[in-house]
Backbone as JSON, one array per atom type, in Angstrom:
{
  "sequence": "XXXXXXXXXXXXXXXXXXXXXXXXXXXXXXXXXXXXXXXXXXXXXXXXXXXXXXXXXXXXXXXXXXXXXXXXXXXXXXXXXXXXXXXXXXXXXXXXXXXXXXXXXXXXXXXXXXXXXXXXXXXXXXXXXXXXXXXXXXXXXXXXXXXXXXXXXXXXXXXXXXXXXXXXXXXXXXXXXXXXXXXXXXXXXXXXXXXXXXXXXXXXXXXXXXXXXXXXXXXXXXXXXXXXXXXXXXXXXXXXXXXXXXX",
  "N": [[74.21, 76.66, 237.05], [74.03, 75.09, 240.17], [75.09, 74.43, 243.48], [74.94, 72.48, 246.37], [75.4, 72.19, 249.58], [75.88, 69.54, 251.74], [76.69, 68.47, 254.18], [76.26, 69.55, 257.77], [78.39, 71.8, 259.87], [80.04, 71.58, 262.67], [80.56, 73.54, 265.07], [81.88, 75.9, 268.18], [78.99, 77.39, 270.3], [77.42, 77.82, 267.99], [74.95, 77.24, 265.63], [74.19, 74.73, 263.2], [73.63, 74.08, 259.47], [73.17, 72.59, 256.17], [72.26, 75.62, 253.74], [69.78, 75.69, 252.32], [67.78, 77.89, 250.85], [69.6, 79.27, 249.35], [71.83, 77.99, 247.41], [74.82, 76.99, 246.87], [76.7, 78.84, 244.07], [78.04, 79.08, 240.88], [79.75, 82.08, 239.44], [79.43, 84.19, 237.1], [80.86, 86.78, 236.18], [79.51, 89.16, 235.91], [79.53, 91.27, 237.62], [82.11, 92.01, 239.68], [83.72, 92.51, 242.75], [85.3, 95.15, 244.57], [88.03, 97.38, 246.04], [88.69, 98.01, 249.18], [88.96, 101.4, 250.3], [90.56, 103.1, 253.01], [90.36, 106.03, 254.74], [92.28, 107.46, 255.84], [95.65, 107.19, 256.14], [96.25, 106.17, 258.51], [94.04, 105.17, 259.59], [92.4, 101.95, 260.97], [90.95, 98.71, 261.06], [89.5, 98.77, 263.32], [89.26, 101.09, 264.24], [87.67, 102.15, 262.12], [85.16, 101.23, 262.14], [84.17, 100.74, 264.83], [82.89, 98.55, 267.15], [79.51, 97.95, 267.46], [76.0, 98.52, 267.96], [73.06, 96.74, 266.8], [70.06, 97.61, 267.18], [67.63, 97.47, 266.16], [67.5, 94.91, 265.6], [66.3, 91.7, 266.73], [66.98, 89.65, 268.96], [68.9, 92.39, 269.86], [71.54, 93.03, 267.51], [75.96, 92.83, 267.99], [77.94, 94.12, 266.07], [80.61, 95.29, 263.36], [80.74, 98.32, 263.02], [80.94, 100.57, 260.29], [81.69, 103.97, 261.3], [79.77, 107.08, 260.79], [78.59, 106.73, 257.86], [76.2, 105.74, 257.68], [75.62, 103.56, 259.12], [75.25, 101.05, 257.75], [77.56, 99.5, 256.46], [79.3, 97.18, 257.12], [81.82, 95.27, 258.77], [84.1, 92.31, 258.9], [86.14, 90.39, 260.03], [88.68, 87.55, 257.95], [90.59, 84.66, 257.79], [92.49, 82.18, 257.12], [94.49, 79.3, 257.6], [97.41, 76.63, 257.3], [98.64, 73.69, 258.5], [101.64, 72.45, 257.98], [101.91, 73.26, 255.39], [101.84, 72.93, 251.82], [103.72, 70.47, 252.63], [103.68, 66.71, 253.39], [101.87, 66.04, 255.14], [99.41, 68.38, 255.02], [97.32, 70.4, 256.88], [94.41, 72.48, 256.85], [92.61, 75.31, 258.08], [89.96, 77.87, 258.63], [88.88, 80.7, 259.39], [86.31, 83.6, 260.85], [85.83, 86.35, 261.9], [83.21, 88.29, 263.49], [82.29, 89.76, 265.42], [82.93, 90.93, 269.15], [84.1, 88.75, 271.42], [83.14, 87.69, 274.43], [83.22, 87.1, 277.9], [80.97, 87.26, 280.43], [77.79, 88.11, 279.41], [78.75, 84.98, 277.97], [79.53, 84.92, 275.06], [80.34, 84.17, 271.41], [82.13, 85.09, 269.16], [83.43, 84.26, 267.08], [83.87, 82.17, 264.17], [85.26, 79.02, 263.63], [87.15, 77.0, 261.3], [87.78, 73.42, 260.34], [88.89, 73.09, 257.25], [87.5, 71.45, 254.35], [87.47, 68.5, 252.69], [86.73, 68.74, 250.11], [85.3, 70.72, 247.47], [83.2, 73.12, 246.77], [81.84, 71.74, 244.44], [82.04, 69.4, 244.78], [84.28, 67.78, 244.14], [87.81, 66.58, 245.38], [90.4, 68.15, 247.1], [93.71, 69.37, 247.48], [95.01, 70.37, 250.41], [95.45, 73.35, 251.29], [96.74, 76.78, 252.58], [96.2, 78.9, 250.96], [93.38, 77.96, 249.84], [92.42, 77.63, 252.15], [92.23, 80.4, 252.93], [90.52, 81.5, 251.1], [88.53, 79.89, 251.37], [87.27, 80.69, 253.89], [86.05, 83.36, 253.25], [84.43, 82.72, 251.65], [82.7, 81.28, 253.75], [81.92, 83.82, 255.17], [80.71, 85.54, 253.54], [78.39, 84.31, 253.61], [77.65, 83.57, 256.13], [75.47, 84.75, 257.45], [72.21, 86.87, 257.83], [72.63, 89.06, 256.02], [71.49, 91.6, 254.93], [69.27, 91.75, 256.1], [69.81, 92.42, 258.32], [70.46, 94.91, 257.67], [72.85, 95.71, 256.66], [74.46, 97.21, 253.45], [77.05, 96.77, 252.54], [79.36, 95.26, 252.85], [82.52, 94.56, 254.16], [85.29, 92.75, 253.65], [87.72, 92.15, 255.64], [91.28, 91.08, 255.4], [94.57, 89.67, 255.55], [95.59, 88.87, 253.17], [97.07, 88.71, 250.57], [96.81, 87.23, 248.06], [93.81, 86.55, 248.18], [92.78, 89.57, 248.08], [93.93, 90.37, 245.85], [93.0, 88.85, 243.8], [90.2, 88.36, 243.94], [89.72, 91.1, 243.39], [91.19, 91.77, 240.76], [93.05, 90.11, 239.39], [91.01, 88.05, 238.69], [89.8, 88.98, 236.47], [91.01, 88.69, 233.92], [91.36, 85.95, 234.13], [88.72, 85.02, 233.4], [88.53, 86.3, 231.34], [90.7, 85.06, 229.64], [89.67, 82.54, 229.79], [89.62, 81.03, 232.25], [92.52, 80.55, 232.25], [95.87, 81.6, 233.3], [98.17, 83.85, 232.73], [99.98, 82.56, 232.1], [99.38, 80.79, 230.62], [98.55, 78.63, 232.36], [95.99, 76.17, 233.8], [93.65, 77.96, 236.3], [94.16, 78.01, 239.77], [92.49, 76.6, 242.39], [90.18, 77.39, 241.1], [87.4, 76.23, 241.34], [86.92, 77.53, 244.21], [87.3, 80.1, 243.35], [85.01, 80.51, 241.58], [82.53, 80.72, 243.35], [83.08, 81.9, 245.27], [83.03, 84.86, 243.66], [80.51, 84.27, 243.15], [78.73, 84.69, 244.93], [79.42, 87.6, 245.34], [77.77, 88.43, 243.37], [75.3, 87.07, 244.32], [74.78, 88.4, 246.34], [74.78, 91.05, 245.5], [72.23, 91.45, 244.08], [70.9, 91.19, 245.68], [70.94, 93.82, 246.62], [73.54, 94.67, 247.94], [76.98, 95.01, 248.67], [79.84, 93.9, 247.89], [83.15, 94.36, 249.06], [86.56, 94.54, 249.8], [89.78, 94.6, 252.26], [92.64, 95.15, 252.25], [94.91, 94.16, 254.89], [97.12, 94.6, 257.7], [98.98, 91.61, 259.09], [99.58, 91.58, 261.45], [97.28, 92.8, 262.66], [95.28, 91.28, 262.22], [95.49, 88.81, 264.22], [93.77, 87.47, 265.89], [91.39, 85.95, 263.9], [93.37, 84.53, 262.88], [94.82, 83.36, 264.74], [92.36, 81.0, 265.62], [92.17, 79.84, 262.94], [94.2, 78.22, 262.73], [93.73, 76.74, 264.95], [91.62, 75.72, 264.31], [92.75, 74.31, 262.4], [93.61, 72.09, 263.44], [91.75, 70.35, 263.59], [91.33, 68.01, 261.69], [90.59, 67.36, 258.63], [87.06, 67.15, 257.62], [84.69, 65.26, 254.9], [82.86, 66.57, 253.03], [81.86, 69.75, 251.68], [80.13, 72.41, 252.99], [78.22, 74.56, 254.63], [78.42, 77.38, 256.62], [76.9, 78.6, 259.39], [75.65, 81.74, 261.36], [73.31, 81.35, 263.38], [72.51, 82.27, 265.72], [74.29, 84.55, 266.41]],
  "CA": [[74.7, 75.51, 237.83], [74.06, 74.95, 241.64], [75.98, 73.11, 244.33], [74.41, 72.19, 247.37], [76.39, 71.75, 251.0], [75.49, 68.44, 252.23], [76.74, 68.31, 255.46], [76.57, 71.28, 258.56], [80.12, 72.11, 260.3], [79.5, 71.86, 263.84], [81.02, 75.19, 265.99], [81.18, 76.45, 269.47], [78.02, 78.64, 269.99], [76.49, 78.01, 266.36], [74.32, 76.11, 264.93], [74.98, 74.49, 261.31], [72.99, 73.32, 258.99], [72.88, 73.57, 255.36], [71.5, 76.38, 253.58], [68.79, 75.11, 250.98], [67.58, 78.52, 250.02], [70.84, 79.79, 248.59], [72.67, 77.39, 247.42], [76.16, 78.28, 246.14], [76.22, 78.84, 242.11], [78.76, 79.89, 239.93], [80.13, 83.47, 239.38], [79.31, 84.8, 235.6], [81.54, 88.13, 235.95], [78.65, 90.06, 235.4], [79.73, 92.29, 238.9], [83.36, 92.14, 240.52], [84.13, 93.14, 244.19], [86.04, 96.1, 244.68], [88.46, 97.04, 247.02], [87.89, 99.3, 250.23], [90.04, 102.28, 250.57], [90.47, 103.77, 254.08], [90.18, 107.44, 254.14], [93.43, 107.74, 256.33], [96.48, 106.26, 256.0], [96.68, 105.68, 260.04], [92.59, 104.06, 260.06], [92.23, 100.74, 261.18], [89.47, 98.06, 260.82], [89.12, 98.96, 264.81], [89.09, 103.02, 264.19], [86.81, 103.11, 261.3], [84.22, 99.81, 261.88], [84.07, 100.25, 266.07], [81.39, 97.9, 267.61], [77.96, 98.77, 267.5], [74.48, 97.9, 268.58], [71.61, 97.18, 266.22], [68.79, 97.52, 267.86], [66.67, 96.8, 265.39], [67.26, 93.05, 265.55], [65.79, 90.94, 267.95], [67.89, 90.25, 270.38], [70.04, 93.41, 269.58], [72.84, 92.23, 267.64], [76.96, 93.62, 267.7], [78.93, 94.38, 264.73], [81.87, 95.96, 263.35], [79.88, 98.73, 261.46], [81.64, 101.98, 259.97], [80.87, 105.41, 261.74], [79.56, 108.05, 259.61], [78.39, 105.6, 256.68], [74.57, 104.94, 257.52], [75.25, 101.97, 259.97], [75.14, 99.93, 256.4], [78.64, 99.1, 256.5], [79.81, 96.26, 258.26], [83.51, 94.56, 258.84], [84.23, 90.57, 259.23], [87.92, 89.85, 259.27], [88.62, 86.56, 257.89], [91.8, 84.07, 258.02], [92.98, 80.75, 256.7], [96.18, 78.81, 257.7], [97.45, 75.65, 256.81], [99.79, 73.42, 258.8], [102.41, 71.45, 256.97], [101.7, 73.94, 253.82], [103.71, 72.24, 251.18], [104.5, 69.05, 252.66], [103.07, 65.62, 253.15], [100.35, 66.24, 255.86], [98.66, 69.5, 254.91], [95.41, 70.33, 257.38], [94.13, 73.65, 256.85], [91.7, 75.79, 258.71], [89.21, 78.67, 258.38], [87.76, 81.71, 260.57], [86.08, 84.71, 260.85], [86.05, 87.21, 263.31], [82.28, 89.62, 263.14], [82.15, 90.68, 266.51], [84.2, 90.87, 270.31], [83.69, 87.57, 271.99], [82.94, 88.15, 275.67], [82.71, 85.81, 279.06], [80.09, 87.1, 280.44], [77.31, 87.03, 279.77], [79.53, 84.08, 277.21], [79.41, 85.14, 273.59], [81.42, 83.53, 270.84], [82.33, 86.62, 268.09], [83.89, 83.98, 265.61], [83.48, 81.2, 263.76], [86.0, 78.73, 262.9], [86.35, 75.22, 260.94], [88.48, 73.38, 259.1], [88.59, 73.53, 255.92], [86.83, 70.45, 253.91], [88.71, 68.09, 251.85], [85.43, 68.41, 248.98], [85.34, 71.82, 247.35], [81.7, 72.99, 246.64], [81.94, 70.8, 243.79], [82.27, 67.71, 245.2], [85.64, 67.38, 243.69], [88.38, 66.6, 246.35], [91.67, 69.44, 246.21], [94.97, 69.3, 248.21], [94.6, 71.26, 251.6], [96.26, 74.54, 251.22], [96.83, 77.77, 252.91], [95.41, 79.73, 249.52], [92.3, 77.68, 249.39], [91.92, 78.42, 253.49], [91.98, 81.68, 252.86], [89.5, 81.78, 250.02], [86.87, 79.02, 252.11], [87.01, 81.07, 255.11], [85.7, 84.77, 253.24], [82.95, 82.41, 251.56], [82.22, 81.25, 254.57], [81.65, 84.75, 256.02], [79.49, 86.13, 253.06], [77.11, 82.98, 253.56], [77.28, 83.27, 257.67], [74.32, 86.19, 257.66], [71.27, 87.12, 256.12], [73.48, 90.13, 255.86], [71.24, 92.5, 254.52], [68.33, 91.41, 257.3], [70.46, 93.37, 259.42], [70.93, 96.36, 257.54], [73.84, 95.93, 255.94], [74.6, 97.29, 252.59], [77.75, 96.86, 252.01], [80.3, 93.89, 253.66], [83.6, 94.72, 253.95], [86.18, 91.63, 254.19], [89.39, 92.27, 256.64], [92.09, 90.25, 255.3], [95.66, 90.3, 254.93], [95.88, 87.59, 251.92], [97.27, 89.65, 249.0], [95.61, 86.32, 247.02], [92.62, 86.48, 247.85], [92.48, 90.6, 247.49], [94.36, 90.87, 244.6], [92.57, 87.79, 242.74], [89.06, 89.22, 243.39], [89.55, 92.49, 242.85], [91.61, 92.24, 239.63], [93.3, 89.02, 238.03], [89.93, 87.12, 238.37], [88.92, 89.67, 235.73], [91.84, 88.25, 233.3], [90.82, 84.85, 234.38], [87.53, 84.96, 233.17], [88.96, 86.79, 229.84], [90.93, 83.74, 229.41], [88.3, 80.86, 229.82], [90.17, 80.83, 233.42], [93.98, 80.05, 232.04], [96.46, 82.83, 233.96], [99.16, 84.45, 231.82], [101.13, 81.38, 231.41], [98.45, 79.38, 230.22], [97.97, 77.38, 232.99], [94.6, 76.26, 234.45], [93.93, 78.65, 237.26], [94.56, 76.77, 240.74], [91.44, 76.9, 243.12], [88.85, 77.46, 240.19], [86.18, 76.15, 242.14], [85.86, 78.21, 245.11], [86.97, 81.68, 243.04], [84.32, 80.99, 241.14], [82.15, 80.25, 244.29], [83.11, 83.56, 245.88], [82.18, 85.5, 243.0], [78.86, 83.75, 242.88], [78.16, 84.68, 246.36], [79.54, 88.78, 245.48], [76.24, 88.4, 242.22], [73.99, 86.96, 244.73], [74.19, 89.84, 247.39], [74.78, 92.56, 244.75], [71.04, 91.19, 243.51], [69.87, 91.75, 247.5], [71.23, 95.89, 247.48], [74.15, 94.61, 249.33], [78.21, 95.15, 247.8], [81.07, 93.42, 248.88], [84.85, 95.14, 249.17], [88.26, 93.87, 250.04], [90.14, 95.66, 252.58], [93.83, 93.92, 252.91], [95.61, 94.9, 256.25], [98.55, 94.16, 257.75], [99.07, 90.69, 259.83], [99.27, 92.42, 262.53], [95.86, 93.36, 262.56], [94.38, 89.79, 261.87], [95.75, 88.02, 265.03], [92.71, 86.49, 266.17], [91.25, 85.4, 263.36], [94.5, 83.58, 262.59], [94.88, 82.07, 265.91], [91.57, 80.04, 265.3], [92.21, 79.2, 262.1], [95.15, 77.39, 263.26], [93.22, 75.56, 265.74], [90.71, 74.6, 263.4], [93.29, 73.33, 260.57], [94.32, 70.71, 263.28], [90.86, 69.12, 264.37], [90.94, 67.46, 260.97], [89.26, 67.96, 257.79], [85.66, 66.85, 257.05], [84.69, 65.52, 253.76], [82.22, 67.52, 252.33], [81.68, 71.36, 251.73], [79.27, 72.84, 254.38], [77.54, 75.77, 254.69], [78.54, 77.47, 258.02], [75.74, 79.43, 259.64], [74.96, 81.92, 262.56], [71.75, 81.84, 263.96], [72.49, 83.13, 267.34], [75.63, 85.3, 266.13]],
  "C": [[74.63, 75.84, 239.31], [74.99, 73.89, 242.11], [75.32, 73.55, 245.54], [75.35, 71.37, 248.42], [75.52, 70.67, 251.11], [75.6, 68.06, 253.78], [77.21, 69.89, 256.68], [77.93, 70.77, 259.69], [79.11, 72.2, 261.76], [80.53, 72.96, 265.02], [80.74, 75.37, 267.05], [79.8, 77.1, 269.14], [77.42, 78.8, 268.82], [76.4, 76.79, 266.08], [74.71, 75.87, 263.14], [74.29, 73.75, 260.65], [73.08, 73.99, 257.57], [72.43, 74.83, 254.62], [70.33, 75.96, 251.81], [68.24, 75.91, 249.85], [68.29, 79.08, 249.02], [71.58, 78.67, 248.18], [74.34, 77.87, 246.76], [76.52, 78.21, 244.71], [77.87, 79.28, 242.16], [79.02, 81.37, 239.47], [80.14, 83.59, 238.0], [80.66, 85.76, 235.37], [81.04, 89.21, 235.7], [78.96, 91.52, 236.37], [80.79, 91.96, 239.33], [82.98, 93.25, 241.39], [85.12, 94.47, 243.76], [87.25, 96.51, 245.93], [88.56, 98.31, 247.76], [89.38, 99.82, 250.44], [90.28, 103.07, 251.87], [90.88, 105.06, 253.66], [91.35, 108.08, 254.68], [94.4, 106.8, 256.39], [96.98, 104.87, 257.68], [95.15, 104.76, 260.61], [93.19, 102.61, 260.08], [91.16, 100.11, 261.12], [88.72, 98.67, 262.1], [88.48, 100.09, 265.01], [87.73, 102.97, 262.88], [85.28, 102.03, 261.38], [84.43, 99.36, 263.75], [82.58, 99.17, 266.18], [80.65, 98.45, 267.94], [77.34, 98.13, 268.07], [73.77, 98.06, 267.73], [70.65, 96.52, 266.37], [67.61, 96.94, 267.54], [66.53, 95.44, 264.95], [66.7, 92.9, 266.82], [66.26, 89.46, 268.22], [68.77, 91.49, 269.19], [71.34, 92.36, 268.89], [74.24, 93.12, 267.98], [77.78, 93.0, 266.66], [79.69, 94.97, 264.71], [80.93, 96.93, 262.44], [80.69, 99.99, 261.74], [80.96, 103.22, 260.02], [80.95, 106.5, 259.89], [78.99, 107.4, 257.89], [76.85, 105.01, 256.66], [74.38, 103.34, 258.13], [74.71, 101.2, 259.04], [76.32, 98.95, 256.04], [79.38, 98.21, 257.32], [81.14, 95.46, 257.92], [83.48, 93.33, 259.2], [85.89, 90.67, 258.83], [87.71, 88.16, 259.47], [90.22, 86.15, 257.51], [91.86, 83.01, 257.54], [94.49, 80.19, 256.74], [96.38, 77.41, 257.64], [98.85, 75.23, 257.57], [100.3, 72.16, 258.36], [102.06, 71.69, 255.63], [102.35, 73.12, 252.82], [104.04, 70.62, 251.32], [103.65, 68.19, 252.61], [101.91, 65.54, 254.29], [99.36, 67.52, 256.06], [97.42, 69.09, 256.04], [95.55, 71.89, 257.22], [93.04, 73.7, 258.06], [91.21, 77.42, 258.43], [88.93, 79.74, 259.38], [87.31, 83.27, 260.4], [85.55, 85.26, 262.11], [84.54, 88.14, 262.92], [82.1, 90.0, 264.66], [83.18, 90.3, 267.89], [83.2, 89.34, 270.56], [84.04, 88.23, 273.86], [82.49, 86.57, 276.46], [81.74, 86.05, 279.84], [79.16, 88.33, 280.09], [78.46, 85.9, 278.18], [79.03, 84.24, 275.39], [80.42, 84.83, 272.9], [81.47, 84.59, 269.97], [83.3, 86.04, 267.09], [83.52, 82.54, 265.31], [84.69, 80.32, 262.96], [85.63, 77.0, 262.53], [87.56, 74.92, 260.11], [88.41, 72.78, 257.96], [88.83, 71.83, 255.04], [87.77, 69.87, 252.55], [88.32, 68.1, 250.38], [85.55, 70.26, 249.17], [83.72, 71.94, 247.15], [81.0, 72.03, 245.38], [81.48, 69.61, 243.6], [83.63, 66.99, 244.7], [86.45, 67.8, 245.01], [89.98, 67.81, 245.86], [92.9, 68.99, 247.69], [94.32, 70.4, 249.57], [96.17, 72.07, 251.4], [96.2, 75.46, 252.0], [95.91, 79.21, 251.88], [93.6, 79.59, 249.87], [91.83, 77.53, 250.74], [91.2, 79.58, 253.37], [90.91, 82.46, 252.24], [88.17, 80.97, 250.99], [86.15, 79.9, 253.22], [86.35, 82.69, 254.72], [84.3, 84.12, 252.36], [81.93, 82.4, 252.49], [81.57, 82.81, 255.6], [80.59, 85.46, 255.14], [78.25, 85.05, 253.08], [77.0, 82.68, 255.01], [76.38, 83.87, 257.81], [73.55, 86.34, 256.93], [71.96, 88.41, 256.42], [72.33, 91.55, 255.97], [69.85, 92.89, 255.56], [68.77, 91.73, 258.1], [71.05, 94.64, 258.81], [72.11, 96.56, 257.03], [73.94, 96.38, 254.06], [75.76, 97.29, 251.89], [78.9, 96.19, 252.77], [81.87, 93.96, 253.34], [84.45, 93.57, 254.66], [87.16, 91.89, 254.63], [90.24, 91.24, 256.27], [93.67, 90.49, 255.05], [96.22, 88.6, 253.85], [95.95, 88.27, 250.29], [96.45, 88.76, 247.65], [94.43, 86.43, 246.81], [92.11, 88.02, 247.49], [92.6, 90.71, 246.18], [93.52, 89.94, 243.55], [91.43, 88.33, 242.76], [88.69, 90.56, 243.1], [90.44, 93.17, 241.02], [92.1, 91.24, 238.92], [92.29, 88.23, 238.25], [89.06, 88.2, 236.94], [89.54, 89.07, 234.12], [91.4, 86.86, 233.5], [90.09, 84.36, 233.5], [87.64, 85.3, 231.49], [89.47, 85.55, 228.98], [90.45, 82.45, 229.48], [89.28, 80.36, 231.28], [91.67, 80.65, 233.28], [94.51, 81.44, 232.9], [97.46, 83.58, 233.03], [100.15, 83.41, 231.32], [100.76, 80.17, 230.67], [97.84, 78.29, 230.96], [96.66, 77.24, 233.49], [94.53, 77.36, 235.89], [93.33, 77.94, 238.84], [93.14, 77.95, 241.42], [90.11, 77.91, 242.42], [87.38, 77.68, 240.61], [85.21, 77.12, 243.19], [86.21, 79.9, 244.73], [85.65, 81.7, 242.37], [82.74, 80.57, 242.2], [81.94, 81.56, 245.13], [82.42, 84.44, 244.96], [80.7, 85.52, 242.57], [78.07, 84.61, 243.77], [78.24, 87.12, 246.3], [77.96, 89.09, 244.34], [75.46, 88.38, 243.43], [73.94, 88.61, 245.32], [74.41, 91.26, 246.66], [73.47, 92.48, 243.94], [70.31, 91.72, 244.58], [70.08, 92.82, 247.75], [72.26, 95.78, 248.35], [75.76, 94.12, 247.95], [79.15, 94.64, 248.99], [82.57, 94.12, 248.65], [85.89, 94.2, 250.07], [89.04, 94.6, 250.89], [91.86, 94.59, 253.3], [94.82, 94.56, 253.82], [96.5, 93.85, 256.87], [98.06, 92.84, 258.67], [98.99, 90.79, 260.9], [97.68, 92.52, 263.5], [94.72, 92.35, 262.19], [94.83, 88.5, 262.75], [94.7, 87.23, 265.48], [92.24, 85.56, 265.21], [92.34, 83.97, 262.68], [95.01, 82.71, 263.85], [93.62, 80.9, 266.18], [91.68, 79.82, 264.48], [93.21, 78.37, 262.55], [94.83, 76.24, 264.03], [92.44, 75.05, 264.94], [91.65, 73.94, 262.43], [94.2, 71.91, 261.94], [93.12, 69.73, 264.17], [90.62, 68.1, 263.13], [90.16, 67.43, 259.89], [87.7, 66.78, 257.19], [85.65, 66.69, 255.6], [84.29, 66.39, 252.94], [82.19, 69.13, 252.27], [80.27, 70.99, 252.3], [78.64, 73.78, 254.98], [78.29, 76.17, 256.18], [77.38, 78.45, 258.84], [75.85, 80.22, 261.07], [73.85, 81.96, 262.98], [71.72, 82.42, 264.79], [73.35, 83.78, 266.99], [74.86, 86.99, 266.72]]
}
C-alpha cells in the first residue's frame, strides 16, 4: 500500500513539493529502530554530533554529525506541540532542527509546519500534541536524500518518551497484536506509526539506520519554540511531504 502527499507545505528558506519517488508506504515490522545510547552519561546531542562541513556536497553542506564515527552519523532534533491540547481548539505544530541557523550570510537550520488535519491516509484525526510529535520525526526522515550525503545512520533528538518508547519497543507488541495495546484497544495514531516505520524499512533498504535518542527538554528548546509557532498559523488539509533542497 502507498500514500501519496498531495499538497507541498510552504517554509521559510525551503522549497516544498511533493515527493513522487518515495511515496510513504506502510511499515511491515520486518526492521525496528533502535535506540541511541550515549557513551557518557554527561554527552549531549551538542558534545557528541558538533557541526560539521561536508565538503563533498555541492555547495558544502552543515550538519550535526558524530565525531569519531566515520562522518556517517548525523543528528536532527525534532519537536511537536499542540496548543489547546485537550480542549476545544487544538492546533498543533511540527519542527526540526538539522543545522545552526545563521544571519549572515542568512541560513534557515530548521524546518517547521503545522501539522495537517489529513493523516497520510487521507483520513482526518483530532490535532494532538502525540501525533505532532510523531509528524514532525517523519517529516525529518523524508527532509533529505539522507544517504546522498553520506549518512549512514540518522539519529532523532527528541524528548517525547511516546514517540521513543513506541518505536523502539511497544510498536513491537502492537504489531503482535494486529495493532490492539494491552487493553485491547485500537492503538491511537495507527496511521502515522505505521508511516514512520515505513520510512525506518525504506532507508534500512538504502544502507542507512535510524535510532532514537530521548533527551531532556532542556535540550530541545528550539525546536520547540517553532513548533509552537507553527501549531498557530493553522492547519492545512492534506498530508505533505516537507522537503529541503537548499538545506
Amino acid at each position: 500500500m502507498a500514500w501519496r502527499p498531495e499538497r507541498p507545505v510552504t517554509l521559510p528558506s525551503h522549497d516544498r513539493r511533493p515527493i513522487d519517488s518515495f511515496p510513504p508506504r506502510v511499515g511491515t515490522g520486518r526492521i525496528f529502530p533502535t535506540k541511541f545510547n550515549p557513551p557518557n552519561a554527561s554527552d549531549t546531542p551538542r558534545s557528541l554530533f558538533p557541526l560539521s562541513r561536508i565538503d563533498r556536497a555541492i555547495p558544502p553542506l552543515i550538519r550535526f554529525i558524530r565525531r569519531n564515527a566515520g562522518n556517517n552519523q548525523f543528528l536532527v532534533f525534532t519537536d511537536g506541540a499542540c496548543l489547546d491540547n485537550g480542549g476545544a481548539n487544538p492546533r498543533a505544530g511540527c519542527c526540526l532542527v538539522f543545522r545552526n541557523s545563521t544571519s549572515n550570510p542568512p541560513v534557515c537550520g530548521y524546518a517547521s509546519f503545522p501539522l495537517e488535519k489529513q493523516g497520510p491516509t487521507g483520513v482526518e484525526h483530532p490535532q494532538t500534541s502525540n501525533r505532532a510529535e510523531l509528524r514532525a520525526v517523519i517529516a525529518a526522515t523524508r527532509f533529505r536524500h539522507w544517504t546522498g550525503e553520506g549518512c549512514r545512520c540518522l539519529v532523532i533528538a527528541t524528548d517525547s518518551e511516546y514517540v521513543v518508547e513506541g518505536m523502539t519497543k511497544w510498536i513491537k507488541e502492537w504489531i503482535r497484536n494486529n495493532w490492539k495495546n494491552n487493553g485491547g484497544e485500537s492503538v491511537k495514531n495507527k496511521d502515522l506509526w505505521q508511516c514512520l516505520l515505513g520510512e525506518v524499512e525504506r532507508w534500512d533498504e538504502r544502507g542507512m539506520r535510524i535510532q532514537f535518542w530521548r533527551i531532556p527538554r532542556e535540550w530541545n528548546t528550539e525546536a520547540d519554540q517553532h513548533a509552537k509557532v507553527a501549531a498557530s498559523e493553522g492547519a492545512p488539509q492534506r498530508f505533505a511531504d516537507v522537503i529541503g533542497f537548499h538545506a
